[in-house]
DSSP file (Angstrom, degrees, kcal/mol; ACC not computed):
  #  RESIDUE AA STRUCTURE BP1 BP2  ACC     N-H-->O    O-->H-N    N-H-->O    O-->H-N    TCO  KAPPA ALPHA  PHI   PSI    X-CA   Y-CA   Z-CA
    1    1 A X    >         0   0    0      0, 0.0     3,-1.2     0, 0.0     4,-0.3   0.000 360.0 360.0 360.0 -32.4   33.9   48.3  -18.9
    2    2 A X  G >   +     0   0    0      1,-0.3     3,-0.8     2,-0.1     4,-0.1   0.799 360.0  60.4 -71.5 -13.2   32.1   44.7  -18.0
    3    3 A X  G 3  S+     0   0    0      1,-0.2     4,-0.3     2,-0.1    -1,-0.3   0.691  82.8  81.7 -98.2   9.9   32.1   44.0  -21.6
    4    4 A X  G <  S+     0   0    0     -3,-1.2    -1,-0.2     1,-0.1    -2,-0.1   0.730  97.5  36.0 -26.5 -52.4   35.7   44.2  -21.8
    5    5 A X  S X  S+     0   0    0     -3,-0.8     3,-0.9    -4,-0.3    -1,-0.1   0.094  83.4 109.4-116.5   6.3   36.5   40.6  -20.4
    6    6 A X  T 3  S+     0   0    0      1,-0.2    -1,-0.2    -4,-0.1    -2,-0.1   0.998  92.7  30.8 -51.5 -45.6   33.3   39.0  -22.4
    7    7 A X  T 3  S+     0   0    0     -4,-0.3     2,-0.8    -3,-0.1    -1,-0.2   0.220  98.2 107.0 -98.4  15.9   36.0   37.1  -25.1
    8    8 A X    X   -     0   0    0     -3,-0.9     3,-0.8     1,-0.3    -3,-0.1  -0.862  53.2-169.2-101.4 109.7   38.7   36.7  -22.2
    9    9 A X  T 3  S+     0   0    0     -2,-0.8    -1,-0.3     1,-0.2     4,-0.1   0.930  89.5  59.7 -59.2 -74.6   38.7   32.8  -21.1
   10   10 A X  T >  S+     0   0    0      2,-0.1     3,-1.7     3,-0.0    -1,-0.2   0.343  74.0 129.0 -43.5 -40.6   40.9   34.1  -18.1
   11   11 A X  T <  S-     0   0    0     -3,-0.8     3,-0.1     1,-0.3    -6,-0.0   0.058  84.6  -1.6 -37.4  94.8   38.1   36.4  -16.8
   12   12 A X  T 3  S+     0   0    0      1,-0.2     2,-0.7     0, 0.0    -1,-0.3   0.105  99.1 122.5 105.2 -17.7   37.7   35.7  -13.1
   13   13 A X    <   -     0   0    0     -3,-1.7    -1,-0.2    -4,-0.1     2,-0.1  -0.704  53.5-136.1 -86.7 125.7   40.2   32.9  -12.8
   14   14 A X     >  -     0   0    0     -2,-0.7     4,-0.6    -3,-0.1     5,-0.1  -0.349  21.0-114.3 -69.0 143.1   43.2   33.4  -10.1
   15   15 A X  H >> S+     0   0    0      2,-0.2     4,-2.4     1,-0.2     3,-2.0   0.933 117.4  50.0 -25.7 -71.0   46.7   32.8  -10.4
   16   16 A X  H 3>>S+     0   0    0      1,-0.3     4,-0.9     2,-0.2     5,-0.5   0.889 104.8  54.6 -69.4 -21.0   46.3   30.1   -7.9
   17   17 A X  H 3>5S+     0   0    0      1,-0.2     4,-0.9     3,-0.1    -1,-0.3   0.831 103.6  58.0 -84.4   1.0   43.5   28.5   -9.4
   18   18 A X  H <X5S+     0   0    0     -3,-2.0     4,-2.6    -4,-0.6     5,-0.3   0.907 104.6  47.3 -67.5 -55.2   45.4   28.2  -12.2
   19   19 A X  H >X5S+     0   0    0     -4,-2.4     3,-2.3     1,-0.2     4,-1.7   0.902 113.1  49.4 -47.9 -85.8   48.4   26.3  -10.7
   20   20 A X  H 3X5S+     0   0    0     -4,-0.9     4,-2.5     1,-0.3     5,-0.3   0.691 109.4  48.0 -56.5 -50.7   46.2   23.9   -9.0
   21   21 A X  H 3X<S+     0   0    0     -4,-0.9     4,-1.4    -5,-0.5    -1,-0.3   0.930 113.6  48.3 -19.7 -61.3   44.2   23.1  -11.9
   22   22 A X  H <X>S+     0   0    0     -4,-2.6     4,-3.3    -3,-2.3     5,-0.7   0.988 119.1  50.7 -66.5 -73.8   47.9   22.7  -14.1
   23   23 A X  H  X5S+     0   0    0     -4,-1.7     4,-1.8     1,-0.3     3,-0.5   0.864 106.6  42.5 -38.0 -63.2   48.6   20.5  -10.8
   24   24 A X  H  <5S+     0   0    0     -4,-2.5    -1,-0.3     1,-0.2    -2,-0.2   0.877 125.5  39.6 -70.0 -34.2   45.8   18.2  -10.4
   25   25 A X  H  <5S+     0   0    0     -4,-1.4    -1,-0.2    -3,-0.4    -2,-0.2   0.621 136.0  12.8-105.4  -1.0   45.8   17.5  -14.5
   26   26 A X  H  X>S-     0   0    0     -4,-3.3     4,-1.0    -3,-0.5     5,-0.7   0.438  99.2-138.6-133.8  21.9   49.2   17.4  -15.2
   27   27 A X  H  X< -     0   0    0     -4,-1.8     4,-4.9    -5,-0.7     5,-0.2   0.455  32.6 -72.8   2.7-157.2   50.9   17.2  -11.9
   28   28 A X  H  >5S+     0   0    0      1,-0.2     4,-0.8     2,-0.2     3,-0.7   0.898 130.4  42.3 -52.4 -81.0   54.2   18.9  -10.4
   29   29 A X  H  >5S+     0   0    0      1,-0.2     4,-3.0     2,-0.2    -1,-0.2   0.737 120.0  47.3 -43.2 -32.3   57.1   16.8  -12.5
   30   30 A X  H  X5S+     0   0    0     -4,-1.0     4,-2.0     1,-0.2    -1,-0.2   0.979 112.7  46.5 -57.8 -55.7   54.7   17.2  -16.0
   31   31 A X  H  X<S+     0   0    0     -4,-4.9     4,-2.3    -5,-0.7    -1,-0.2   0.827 108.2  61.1 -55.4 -27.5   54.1   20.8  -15.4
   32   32 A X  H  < S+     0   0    0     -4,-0.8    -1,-0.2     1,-0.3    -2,-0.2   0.941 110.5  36.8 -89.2 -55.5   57.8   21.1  -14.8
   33   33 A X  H  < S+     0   0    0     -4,-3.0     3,-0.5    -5,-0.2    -1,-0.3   0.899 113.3  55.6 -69.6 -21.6   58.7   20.0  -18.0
   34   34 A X  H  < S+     0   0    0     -4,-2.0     2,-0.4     1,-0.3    -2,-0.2   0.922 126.8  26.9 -58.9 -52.1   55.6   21.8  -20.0
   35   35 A X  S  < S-     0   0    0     -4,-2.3     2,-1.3    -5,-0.1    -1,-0.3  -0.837  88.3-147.5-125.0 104.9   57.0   25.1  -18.3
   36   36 A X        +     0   0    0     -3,-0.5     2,-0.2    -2,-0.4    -4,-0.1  -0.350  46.9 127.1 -69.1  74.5   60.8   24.8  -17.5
   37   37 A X        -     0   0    0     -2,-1.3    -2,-0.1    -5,-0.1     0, 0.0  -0.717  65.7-113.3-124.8-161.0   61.4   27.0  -14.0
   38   38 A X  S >> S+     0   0    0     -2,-0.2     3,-4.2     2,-0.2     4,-1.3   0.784 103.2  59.9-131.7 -70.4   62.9   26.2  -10.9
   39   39 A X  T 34 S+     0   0    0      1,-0.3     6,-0.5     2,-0.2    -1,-0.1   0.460 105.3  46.0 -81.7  30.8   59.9   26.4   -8.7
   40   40 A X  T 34 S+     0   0    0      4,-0.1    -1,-0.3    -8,-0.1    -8,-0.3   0.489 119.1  43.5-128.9  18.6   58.0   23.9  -10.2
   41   41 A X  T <4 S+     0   0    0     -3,-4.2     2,-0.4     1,-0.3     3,-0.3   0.918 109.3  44.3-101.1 -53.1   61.0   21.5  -10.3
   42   42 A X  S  < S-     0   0    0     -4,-1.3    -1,-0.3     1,-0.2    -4,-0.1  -0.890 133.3 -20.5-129.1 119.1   62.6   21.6   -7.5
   43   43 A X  S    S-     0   0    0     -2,-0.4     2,-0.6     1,-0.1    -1,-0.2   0.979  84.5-156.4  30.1  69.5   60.8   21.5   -4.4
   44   44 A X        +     0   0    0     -3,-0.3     2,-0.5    -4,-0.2    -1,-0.1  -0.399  22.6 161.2 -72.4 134.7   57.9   22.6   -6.0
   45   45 A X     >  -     0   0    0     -2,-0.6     4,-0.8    -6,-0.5     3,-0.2  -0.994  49.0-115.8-149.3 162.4   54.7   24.5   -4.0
   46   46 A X  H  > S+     0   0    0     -2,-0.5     4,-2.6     1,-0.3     5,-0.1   0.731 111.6  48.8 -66.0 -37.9   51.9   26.5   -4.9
   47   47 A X  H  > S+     0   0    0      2,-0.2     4,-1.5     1,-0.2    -1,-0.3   0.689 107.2  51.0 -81.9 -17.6   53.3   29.4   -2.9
   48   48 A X  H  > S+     0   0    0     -3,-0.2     4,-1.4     2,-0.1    -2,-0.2   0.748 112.2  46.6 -88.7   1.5   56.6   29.5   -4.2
   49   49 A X  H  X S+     0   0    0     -4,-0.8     4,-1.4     2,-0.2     5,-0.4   0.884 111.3  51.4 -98.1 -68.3   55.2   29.4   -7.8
   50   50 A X  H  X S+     0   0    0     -4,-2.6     4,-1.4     1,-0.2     3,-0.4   0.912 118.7  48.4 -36.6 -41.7   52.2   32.6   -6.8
   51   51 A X  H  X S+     0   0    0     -4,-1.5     4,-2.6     1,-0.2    -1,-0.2   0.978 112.1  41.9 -70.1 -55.9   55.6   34.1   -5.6
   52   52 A X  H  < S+     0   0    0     -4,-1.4    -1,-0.2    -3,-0.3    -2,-0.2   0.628 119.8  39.3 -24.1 -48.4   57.6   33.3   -8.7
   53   53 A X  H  < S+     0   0    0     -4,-1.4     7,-0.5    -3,-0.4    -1,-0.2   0.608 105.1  61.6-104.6 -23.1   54.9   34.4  -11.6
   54   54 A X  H  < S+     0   0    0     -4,-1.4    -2,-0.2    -5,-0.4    -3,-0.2   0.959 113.2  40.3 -90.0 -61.8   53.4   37.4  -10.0
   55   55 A X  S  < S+     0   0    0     -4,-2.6     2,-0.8    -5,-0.4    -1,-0.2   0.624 118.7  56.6 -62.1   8.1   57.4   38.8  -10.3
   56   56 A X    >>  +     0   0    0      1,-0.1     4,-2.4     2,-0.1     3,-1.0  -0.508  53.0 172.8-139.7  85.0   57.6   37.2  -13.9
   57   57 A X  H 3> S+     0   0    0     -2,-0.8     4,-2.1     1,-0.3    -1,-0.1   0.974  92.8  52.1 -68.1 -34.2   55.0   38.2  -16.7
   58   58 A X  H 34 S+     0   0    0      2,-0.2    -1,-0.3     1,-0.1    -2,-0.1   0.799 116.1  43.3 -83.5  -8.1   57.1   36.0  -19.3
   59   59 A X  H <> S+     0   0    0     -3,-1.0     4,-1.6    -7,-0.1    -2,-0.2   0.929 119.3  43.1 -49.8 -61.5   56.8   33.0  -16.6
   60   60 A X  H  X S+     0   0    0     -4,-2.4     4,-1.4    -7,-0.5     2,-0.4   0.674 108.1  54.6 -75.9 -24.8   53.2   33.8  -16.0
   61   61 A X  H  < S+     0   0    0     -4,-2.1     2,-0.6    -5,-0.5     0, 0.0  -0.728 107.6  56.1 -84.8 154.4   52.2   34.3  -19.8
   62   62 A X  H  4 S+     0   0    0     -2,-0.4    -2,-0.2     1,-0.0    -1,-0.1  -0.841 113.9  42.2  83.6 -58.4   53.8   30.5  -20.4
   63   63 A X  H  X S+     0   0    0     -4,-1.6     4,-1.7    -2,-0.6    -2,-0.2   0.803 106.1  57.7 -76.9 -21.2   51.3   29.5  -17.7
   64   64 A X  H  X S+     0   0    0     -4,-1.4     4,-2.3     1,-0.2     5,-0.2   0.979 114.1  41.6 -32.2 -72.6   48.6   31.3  -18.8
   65   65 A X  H  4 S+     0   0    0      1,-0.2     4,-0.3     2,-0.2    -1,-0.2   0.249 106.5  54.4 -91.8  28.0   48.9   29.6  -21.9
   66   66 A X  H >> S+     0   0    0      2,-0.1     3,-1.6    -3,-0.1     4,-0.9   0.784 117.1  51.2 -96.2 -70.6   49.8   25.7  -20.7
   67   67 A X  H >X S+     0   0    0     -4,-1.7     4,-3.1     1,-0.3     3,-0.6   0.865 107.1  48.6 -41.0 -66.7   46.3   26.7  -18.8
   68   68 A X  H 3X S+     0   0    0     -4,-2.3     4,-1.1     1,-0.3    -1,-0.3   0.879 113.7  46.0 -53.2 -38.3   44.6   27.8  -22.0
   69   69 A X  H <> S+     0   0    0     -3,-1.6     4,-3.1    -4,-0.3    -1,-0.3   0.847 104.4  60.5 -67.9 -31.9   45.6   24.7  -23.9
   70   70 A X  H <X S+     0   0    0     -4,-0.9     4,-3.9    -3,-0.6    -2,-0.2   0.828 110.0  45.7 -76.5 -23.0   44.6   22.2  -21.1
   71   71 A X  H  X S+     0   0    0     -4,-3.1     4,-1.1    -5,-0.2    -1,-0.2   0.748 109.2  54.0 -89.3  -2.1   41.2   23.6  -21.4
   72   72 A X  H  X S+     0   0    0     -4,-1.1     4,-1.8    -5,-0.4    -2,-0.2   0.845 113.3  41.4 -50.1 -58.3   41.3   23.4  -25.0
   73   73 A X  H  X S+     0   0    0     -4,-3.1     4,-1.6     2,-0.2     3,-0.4   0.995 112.5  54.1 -63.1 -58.0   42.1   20.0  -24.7
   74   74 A X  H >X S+     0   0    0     -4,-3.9     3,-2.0     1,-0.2     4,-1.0   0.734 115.2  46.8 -13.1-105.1   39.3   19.4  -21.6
   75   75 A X  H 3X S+     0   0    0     -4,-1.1     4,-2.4     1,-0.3    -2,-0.2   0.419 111.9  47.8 -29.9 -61.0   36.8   20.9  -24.1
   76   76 A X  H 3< S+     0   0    0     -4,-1.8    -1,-0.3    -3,-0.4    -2,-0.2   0.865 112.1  44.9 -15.6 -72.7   37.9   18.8  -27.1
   77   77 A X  H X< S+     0   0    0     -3,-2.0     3,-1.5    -4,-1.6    -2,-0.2   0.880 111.9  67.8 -72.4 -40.8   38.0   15.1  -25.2
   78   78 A X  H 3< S+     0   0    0     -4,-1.0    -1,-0.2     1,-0.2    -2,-0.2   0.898 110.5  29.5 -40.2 -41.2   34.2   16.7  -23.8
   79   79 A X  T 3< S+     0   0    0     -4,-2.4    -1,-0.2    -5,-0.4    -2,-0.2   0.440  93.6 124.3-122.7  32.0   32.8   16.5  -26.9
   80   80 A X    X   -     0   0    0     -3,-1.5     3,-1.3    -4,-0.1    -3,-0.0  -0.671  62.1-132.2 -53.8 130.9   34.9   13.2  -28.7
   81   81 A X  T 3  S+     0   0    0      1,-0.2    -1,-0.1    -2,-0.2     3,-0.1   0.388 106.2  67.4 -30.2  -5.6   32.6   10.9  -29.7
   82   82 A X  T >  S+     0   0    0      1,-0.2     3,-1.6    -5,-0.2    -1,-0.2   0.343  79.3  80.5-117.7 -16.9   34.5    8.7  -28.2
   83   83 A X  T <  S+     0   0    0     -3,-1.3    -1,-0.2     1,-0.3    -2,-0.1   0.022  81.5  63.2-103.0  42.5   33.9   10.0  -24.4
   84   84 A X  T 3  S+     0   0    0     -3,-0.1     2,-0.8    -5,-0.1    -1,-0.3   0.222  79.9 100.5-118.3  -7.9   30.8    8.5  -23.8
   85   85 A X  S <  S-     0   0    0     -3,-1.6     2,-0.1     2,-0.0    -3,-0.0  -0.862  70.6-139.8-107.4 100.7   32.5    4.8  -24.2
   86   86 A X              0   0    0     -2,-0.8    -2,-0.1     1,-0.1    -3,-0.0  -0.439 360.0 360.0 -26.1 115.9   33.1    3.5  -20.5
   87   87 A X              0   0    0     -2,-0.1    -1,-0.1     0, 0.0    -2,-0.0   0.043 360.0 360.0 -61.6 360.0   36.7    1.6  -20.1
């Protein structure tokens, strides 16, 4: 069974650490437009969104995969040639 989640990038990461991730790199009003609901628009917080996604698997698969792309992208700009060059 532990080799189950070997190829799952999700594998140990929480709901809420997802949000807060998606928060800190794109904040509230970006994420709001990346994934168009209600609790990340309008008086957005971290608990009304766990509340939100845990009742809503086609919500929570949307953020899954905003997540999965921002570390696509992380990993990408990591290895730019271009991110060793100081601004």
């Amino acid at each position: 069974m532990s080799g189950q989640q070997i190829n799952n990038p999700l594998h140990g990461i929480t709901l809420e650490m997802m949000i807060n991730e998606l928060v800190e790199h794109y904040g509230w009003g970006e994420l709001g437009i990346h994934v168009r609901i209600r609790c990340f628009n309008n008086d957005p917080s971290v608990k009304s969104s766990l509340k939100f996604l845990r009742k809503n698997p086609w919500a929570r698969s949307k953020v899954e995969n905003l997540y999965l792309d921002m570390l696509n992208e992380q990993a990408r700009d990591k290895n730019s040639p271009w991110s060793d060059i100081k601004s």
